[in-house]
C-alpha positions in Angstrom: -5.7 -7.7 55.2 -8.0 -9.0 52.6 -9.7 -11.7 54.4 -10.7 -9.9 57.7 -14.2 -11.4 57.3 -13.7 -15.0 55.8 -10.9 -15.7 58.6 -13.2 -14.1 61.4 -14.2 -17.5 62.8 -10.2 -17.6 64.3 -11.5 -14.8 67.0 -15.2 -13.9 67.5 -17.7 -15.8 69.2 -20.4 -17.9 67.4 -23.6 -15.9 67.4 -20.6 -12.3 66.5 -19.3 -14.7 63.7 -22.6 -15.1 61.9 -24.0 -11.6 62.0 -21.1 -10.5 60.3 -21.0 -13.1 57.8 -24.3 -12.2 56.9 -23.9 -8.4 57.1 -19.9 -8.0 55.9 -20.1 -5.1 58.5 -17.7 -6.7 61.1 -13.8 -6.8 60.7 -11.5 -9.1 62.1 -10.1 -6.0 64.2 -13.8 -4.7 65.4 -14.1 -8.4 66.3 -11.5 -8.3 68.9 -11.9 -4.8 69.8 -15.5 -6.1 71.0 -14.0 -8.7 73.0 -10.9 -6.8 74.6 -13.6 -4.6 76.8 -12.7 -7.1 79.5 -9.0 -7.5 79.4 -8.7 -4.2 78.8 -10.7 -3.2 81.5 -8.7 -5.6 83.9 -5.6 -3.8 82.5 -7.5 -0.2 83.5 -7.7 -1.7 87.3 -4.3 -2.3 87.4 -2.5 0.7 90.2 -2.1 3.7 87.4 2.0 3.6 88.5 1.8 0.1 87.1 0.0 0.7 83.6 2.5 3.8 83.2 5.7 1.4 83.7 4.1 -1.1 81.1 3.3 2.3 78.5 7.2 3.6 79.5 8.7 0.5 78.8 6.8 -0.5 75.5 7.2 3.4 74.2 11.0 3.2 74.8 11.3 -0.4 73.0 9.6 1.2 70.1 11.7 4.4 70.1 15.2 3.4 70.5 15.2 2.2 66.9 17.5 -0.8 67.8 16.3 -4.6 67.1 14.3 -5.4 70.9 16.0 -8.0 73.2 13.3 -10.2 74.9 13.7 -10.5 78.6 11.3 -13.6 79.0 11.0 -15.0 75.6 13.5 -16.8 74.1 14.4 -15.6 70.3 12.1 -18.1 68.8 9.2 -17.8 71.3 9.2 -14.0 70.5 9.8 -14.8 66.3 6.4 -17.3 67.2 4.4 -14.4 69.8 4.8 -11.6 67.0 3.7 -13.8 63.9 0.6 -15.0 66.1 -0.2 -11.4 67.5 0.0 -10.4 64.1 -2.7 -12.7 63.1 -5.0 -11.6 65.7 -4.6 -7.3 64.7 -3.1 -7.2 61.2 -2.2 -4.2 59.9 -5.4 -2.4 57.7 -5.8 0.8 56.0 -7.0 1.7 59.4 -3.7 1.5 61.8 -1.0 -0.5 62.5 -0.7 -4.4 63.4 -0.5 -5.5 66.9 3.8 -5.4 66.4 3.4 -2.3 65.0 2.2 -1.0 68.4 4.6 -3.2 70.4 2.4 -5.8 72.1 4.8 -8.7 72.3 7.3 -6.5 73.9 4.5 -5.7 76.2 3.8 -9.0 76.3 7.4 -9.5 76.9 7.1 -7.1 80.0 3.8 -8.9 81.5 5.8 -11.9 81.5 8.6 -10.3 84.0 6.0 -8.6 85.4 4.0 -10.7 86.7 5.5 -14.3 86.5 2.5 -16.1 87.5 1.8 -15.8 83.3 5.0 -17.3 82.4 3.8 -21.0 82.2 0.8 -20.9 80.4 2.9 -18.7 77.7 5.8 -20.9 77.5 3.8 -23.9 77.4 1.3 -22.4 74.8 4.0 -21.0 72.5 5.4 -24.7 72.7 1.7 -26.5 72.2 2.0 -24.2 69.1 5.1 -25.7 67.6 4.1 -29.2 68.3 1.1 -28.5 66.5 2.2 -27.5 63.8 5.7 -29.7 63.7 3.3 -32.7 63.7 0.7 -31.6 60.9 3.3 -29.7 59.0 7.0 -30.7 59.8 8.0 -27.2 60.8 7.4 -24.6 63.8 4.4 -22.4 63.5 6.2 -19.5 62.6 7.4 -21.2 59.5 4.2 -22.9 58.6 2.8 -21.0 55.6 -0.4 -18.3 56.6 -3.3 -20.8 55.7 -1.3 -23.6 57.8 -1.3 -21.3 61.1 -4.6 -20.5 60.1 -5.9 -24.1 60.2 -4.8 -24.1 63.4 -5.8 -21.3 65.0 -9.4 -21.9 63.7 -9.0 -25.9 65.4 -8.9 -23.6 68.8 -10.6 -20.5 68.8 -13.8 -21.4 69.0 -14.1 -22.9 72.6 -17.6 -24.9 72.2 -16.4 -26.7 69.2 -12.9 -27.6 69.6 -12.2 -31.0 70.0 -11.5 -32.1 73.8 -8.2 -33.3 72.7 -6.8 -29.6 71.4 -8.3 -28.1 75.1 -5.1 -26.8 76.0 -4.7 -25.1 73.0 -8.3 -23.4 73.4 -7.0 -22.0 76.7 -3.7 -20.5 75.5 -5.0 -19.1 72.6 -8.1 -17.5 74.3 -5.3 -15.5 77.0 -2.8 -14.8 74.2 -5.9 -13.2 72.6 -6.8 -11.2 75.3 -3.4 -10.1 76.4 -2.8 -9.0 72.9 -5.9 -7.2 72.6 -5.2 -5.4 75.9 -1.9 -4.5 75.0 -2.7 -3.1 71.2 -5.8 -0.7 72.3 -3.6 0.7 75.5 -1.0 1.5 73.2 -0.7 4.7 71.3 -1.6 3.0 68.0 -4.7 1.5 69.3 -5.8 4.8 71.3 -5.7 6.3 67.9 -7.3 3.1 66.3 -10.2 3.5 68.8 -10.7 6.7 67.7 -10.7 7.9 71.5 -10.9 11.7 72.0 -10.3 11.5 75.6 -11.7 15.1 77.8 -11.5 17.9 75.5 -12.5 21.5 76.4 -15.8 22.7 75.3 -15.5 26.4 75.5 -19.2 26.7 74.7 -22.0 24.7 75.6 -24.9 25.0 73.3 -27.1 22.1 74.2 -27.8 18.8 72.6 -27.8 18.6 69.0 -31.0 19.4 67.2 -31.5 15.8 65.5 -30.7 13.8 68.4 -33.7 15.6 70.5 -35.6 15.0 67.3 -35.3 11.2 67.5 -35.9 11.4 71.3 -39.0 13.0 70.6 -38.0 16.1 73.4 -37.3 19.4 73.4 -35.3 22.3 75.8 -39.5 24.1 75.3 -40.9 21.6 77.7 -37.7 21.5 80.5 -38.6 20.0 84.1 -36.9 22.4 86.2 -37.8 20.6 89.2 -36.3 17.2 88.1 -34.1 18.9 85.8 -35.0 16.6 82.9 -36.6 17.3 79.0 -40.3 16.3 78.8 -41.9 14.9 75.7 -42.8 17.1 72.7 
């Protein structure tokens, strides 16, 4: 997507927002991969049984080739949860979008899930509509990309949101997190991490030469006693 930077303000926090408008370093996608290390790390506590149902059943949605049946959503809440989920992780020349890796179908699954989640998601996805039915005269899945964006940038930013659009702060916020948790603990977004996971190492040969060169140590001066590298 060509304006990953210049649309950044719809996900990162203030002080992340800046720093990359003044460096250009910091994509829309790096933006939300920073802020999914606590979503995702909620999903990682979750009983490993559990997190292997939610992989199974998005894996199989995504391999059976046939159009997916919501469960929880109704056709237009899923038609509004992938066009929004889509905004958050587009597709780049990096990896796929946040559909491509099924996250509303595991959205879709949280939902049955756990149905605790089912009201804030309905009544967000509905917020949505309003929204954009009032400033637009359509649903937000029909609004054009700079309409949803004018909205989504009215509520993600929590400390400057008017106190009027709260609820939308709050639904967007968990939609963002949910779909950030369910795009990097997919296959895609393993990938799009860049994750090697435990690979063998069939021959140890120490740390690399430059790195104990900007650490100012060296293997000459070990501390076999506290087993640690002393200064050079």
């Amino acid at each position: 997507m060509s304006n990953d930077n210049e649309n950044l303000a719809e996900l990162a926090p203030e002080s992340e927002s800046a720093d990359a408008a003044a460096t250009g370093d910091m994509s829309r996608r790096d933006a939300v991969q920073l802020m999914a290390a606590l979503p995702f790390a909620a999903f990682l506590s979750w009983p490993t049984a559990e997190q292997e149902r939610a992989r199974r059943f998005v894996d199989a949605a995504l391999e059976s080739g046939a159009a997916y049946a919501p469960k929880f959503f109704t056709a237009a809440e899923f038609r509004t949860a992938r066009v929004l989920a889509d905004m958050i992780i587009p597709r780049d020349d990096r990896s796929g979008s946040a559909t491509d890796a099924g996250v509303p179908e595991f959205m879709d699954f949280m939902m049955i899930d756990r149905p605790n989640n089912q009201k804030w998601m309905r009544d967000g996805l509905a917020w949505l509509d309003a929204q954009s039915s009032t400033r637009f005269g359509k649903p937000f899945a029909d609004a054009t990309q700079p309409q949803r964006e004018q909205i989504l940038n009215d509520i993600a930013w929590p400390a400057r949101a008017p106190a009027a659009l709260s609820d939308g702060v709050g639904f967007f916020n968990r939609f963002r997190d949910l779909t950030a948790s369910g795009f990097w603990s997919s296959r895609i977004g393993v990938k799009d991490l860049q994750y090697m996971g435990n690979l063998f190492v069939p021959e140890w040969n120490g740390c690399p030469p430059a790195a104990l060169k900007k650490l100012g140590v060296n293997y000459d001066k070990f501390d076999s006693k506290n087993l640690r590298l002393t200064p050079s």
